[in-house]
N, C-alpha and C positions, 0 to 999 in steps of 0.2 A: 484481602486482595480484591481488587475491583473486578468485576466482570469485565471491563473492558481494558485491562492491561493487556498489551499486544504488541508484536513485533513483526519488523515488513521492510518492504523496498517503496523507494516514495521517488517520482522525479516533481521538480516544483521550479517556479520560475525566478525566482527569489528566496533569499531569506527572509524577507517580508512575516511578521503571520497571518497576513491577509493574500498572500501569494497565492495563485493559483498552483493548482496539483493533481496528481493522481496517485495513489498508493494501495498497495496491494497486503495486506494484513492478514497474519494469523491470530486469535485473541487468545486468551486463557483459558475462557468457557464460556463464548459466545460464539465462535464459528469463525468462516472466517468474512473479508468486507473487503470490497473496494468501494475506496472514498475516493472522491474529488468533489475540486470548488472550481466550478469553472470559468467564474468572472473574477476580477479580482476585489478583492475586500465582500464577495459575495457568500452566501452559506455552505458548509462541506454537508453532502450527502450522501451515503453510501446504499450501498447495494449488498446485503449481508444474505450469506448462506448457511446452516446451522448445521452444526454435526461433527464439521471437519473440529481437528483437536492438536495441536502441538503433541509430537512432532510432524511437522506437514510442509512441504515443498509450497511457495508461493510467485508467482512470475508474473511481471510488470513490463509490457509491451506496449512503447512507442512505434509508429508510423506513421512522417509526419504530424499531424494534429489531430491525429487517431491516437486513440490509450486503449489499452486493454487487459483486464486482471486475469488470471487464472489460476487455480489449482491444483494439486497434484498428493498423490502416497506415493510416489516413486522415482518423479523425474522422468518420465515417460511419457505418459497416460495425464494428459491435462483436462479440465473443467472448466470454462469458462466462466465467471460469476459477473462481469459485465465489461462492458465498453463505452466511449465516450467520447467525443470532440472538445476540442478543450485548445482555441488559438493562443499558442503558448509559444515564447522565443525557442531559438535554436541553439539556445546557448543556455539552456535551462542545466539544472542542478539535478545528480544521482546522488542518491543516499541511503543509508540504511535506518528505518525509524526504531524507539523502542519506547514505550512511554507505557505508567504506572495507571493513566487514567486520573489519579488523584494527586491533586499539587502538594508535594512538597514530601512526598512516599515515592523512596527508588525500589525500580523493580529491575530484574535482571531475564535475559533471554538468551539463549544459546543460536550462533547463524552459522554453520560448517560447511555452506559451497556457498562461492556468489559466484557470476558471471554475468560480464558486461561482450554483448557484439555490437558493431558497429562504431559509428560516428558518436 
């Protein structure tokens, strides 16, 4: 398994893979990360925290062209692990990511609450 097999909440502006985005990740055994790219067809970068482990609450906050990742063991008590500006349509894309890390290896993740507010 890859170290960085991991699952999360992602809003992106396209299905593009050059799309801009932000996403909020738990990993396997590397912590967890929010990524974004915030130009398009520009580099994704993350902001990685290490410790946190599956099973862990993860939350991906929009306002306006504000993003913001955060943390959690309980749904409670959040952690922020970063934020970002990122001029992204208003008509961008919710979704839920899950990726193996390595092409062509499926990996699987368990997700048992989501929640969408707003617009």
């Amino acid at each position: 398994m890859n170290v960085w097999s991991k699952v999360g909440v992602m809003i992106r502006e396209s299905l593009a893979a050059n799309s801009t985005h932000a996403m909020m990740i738990i990993s396997s055994t590397s912590g967890a990360a929010f990524q974004r790219r915030v130009t398009t067809g520009g580099n994704s970068t993350g902001t990685t925290v290490t410790g946190p482990a599956a099973p862990y609450w993860v939350r991906l906050v929009r306002t306006g062209n504000s993003f913001s990742g955060s943390v959690s063991t309980d749904g409670a008590n959040w952690t922020l692990v970063g934020s970002v500006t990122i001029n992204m349509s208003s008509n961008a894309l919710i979704g839920l990511a899950i990726t193996s890390h390595s092409p062509g290896v499926l990996c699987t993740g368990t997700i048992d609450s989501v929640t969408k507010t707003g617009n």
